[in-house]
C-alpha positions as MATLAB code, in Angstrom:
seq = 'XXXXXXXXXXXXXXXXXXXXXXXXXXXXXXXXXXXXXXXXXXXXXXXXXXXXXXXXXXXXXXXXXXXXXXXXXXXXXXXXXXXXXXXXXXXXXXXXXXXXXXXXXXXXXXXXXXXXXXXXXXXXXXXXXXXXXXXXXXXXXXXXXXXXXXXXXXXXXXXXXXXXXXXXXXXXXXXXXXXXXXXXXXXXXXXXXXXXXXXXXXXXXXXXXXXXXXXXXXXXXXXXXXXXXXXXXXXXXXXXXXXXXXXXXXXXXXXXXXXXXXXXXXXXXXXXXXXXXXXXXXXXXXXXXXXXXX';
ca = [
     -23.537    1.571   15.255;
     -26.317    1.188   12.103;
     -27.914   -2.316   14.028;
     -28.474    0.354   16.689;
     -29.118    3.606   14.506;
     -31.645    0.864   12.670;
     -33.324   -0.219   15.753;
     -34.286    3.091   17.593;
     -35.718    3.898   14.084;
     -38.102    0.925   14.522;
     -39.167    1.998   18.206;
     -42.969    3.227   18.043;
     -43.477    6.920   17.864;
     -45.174    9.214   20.707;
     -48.081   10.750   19.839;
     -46.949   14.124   17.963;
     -43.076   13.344   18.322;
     -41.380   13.486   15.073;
     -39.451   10.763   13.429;
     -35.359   10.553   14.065;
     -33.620   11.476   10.750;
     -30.326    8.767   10.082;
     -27.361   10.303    9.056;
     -25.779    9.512    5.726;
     -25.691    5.765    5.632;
     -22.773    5.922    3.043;
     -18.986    7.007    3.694;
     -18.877   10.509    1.755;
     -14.967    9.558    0.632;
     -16.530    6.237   -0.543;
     -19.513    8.258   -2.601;
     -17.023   10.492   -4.234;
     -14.570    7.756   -5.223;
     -17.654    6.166   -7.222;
     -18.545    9.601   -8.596;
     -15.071   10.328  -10.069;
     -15.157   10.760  -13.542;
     -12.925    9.097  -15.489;
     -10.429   11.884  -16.067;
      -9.572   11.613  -12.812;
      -7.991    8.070  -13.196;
      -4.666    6.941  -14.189;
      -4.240    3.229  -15.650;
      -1.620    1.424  -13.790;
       0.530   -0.649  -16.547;
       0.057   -4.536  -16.261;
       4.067   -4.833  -16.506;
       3.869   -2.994  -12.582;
       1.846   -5.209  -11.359;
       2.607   -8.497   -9.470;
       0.403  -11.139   -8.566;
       1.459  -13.533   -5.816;
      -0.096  -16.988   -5.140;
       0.066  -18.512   -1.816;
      -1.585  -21.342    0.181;
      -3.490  -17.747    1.878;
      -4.932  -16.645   -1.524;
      -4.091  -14.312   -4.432;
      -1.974  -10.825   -3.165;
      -1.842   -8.671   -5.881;
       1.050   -5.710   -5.533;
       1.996   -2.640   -7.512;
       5.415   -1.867   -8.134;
       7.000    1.445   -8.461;
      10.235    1.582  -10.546;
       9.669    5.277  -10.519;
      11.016    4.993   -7.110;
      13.357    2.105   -7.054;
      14.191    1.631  -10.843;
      16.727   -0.909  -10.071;
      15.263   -2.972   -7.469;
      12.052   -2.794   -9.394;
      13.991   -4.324  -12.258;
      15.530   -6.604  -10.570;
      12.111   -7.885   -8.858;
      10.706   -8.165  -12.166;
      13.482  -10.617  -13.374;
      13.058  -12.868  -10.366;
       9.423  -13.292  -11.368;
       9.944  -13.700  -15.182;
      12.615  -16.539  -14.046;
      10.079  -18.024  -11.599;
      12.346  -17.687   -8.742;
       9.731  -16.671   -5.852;
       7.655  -19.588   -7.680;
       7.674  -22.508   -4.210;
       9.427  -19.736   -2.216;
       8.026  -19.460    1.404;
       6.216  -16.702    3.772;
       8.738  -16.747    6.637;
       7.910  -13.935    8.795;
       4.737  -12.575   10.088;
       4.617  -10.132   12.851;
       2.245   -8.844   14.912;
       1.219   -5.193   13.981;
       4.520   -5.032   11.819;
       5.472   -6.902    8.629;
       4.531  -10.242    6.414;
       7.794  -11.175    4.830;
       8.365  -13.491    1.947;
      11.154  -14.798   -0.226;
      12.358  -15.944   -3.397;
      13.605  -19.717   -3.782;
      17.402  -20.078   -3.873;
      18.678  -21.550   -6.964;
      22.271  -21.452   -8.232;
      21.384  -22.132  -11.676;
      19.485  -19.362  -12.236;
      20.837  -15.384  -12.223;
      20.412  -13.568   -8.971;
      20.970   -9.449   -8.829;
      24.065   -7.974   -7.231;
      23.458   -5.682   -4.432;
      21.268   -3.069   -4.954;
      22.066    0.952   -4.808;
      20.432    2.234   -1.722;
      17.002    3.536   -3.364;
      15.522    5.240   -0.248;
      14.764    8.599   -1.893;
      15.172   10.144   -5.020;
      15.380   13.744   -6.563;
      12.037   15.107   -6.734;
      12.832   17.140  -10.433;
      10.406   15.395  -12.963;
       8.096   14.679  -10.704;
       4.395   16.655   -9.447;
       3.996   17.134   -5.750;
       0.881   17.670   -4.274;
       1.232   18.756   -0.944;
      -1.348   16.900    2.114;
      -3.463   19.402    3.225;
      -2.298   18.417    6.969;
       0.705   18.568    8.830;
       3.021   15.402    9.070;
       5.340   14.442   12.028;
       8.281   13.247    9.721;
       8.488   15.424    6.701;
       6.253   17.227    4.433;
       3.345   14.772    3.281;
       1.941   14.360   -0.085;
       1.684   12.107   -3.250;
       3.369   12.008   -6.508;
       0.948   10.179   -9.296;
      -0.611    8.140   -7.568;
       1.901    7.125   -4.144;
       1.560    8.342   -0.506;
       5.016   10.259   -0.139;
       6.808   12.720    1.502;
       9.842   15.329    0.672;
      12.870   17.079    2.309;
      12.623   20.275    0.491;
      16.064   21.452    2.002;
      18.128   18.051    0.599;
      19.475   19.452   -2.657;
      18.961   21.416   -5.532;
      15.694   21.294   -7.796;
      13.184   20.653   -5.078;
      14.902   18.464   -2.407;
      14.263   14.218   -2.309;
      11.167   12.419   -2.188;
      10.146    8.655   -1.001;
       7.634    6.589   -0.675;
       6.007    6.933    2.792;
       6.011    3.286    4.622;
       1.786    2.995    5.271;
      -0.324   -0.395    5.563;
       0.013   -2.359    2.528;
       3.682   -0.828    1.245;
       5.835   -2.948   -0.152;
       9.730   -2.809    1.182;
      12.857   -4.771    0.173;
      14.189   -6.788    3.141;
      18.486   -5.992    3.850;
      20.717   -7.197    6.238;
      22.587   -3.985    8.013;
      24.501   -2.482    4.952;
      22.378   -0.283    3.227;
      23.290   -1.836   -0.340;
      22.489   -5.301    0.398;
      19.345   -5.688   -0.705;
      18.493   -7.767   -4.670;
      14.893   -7.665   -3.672;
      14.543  -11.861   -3.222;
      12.923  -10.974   -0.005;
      10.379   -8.782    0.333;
       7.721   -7.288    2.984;
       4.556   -5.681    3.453;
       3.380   -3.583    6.351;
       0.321   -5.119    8.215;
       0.227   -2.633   11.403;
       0.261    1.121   11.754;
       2.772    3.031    9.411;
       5.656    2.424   10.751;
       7.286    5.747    9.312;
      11.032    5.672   10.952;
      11.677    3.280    8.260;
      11.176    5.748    5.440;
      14.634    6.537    3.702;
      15.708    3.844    5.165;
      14.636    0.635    3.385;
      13.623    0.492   -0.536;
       9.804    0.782   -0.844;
       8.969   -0.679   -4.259;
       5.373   -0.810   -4.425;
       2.166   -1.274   -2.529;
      -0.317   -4.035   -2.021;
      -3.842   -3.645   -4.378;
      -5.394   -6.476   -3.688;
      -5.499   -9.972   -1.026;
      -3.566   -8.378    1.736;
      -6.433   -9.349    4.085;
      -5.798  -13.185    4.020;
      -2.246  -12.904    4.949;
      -2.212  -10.019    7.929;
      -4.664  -13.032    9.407;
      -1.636  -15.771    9.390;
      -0.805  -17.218   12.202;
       2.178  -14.886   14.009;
       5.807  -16.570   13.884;
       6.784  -17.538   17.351;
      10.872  -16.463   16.703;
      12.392  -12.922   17.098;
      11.002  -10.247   14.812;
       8.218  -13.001   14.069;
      10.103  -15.114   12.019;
       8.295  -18.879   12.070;
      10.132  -21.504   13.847;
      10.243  -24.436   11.227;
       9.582  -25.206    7.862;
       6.525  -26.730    8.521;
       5.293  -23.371    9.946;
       6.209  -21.305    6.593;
       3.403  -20.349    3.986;
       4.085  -21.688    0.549;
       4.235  -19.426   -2.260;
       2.934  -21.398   -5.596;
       3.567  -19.238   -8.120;
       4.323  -15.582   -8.990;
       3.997  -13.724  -12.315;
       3.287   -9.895  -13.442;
       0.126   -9.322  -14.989;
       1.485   -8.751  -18.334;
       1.788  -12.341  -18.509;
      -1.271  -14.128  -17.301;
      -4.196  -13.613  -20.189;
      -7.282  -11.708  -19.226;
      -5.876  -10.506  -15.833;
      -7.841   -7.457  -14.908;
      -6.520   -3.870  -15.502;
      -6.319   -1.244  -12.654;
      -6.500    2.189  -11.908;
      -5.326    4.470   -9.440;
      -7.023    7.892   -8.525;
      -4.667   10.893   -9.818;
      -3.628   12.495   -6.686;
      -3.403   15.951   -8.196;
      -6.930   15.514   -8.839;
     -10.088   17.484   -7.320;
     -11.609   14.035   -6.457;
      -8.641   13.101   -4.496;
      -8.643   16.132   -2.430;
     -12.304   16.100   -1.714;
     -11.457   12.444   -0.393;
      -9.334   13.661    1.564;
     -11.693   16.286    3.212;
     -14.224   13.671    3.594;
     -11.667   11.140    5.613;
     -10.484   13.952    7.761;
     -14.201   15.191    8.721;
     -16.605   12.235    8.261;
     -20.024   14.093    7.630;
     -22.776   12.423   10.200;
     -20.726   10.859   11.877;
     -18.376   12.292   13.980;
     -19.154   14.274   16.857;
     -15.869   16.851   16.636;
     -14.522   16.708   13.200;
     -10.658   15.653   13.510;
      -9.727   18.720   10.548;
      -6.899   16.684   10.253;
      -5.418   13.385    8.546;
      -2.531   11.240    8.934;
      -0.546   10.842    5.304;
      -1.246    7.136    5.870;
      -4.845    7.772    6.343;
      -5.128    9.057    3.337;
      -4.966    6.302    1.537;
      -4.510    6.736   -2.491;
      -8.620    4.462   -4.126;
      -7.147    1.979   -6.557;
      -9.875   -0.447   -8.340;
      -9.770   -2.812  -11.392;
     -11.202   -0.523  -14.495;
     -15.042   -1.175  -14.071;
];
């Protein structure tokens, strides 16, 4: 669309006619995300943060444990014990899921099954509500997190989860809800696939490197698991920020703030650009800036 914008701008002029004006060149969400003052930022600790290394590149992933307290723990002691260290990528599918997991070794100490985290009482915690309608629950984000609430489930506000968008992370579980120690995890590569919230842990989200691996090669088995060994993507070595010297800090945008909800505005009617302004915005759309502290 600019190569062509660009080259009807270049066309000679009629005598008397006056010159096109361009539209914006720049995304207005993208101008007010670099125009946020600093107030309007909330550090993200280096303990929550996870940074993977594969034979695909570096995948850097926030965790929650606001959400998921003890699968977040739990995660956290499989990477101080360098148990996803040589694990293996085993499942990529198409428009769905990259799935990964943690080495087995019977020498070192695994988590029992985990409580079912799939929601968790909203009391403590700020809601702000999307300005748009959602098909599965009310949208909105809590410091920092796409989510959503049942206002009706329970006493001081009803539940709230994470909402399952591109780039969440989820704990893989066989059919039990509580069978899940978080030695296999996910991320979402496709469009949100949102029938899975309160239904699978969501621990975190993806900051950084998801690109490289929603490119792998799709597994050939059921559910795009890879066929063979040979197939699988080696993980070389995980560890949480808090241990790696000079790792960059990061930040994510408060969501209660005015910047965030003139984002959102922007994203749901893109200013010289669109031709009917949509009004509207998918939670999932509205995806929450993150960025290492500049």
């Amino acid at each position: 669309m600019r190569r062509a914008l660009l080259a009807f701008a270049a066309a000679p002029l009629l005598l008397g006619q006056a010159a096109p004006v361009e539209p914006p060149v720049y995304n207005a969400a993208d101008k007010i995300i670099a125009d946020a003052p600093a107030a309007h930022w909330l550090a993200i600790d280096p303990d929550d943060i996870m940074v993977m290394e594969t034979a695909a590149g570096q995948m850097v992933i926030q965790l929650a444990p606001a959400f998921a307290p003890a699968h977040v723990a739990a995660i956290k002691t499989l990477v101080r014990t360098g148990q996803f260290d040589d694990g293996r990528i085993s499942r990529v599918q198409d428009n769905y899921v990259v799935q990964w997991a943690a080495r087995p070794d019977p020498a070192k100490p695994r988590a029992a099954p985990l409580p079912a985290e799939y929601e968790r009482p909203l009391q403590g915690l700020n809601f702000t509500p999307s300005p748009y309608a959602d098909t599965y629950a009310e949208a909105g984000f809590i410091a920092g997190w796409q989510a959503a609430r049942d206002a009706k489930a329970g006493p001081n506000g009803g539940s709230v989860w994470l909402a399952h968008c591109y780039g969440t992370v989820g704990v893989g579980r066989d059919n039990p809800p509580d069978t899940g120690d978080g030695a296999e995890l996910y991320t979402v590569i496709g469009h949100g696939p949102r029938h899975l919230d309160r239904n699978i842990a969501n621990v975190g989200r993806v900051l950084a490197g998801i690109e490289p691996h929603a490119a792998l090669p799709r597994g050939t088995e059921d559910l795009g698991f890879y066929k063979d060994e040979a197939s699988r993507v080696k993980i070389r070595r995980v560890r949480l920020a808090s241990q790696i010297p000079g790792f960059p800090r990061w930040q994510m945008m408060d969501t209660a703030s005015a910047s965030f909800a003139a984002v959102n505005t922007a994203r749901a009617n893109r200013i010289g650009f669109f031709v009917r302004p949509a009004g509207a915005a998918d939670l999932c759309t509205l995806k929450v800036p993150v960025r290492p502290i500049p």
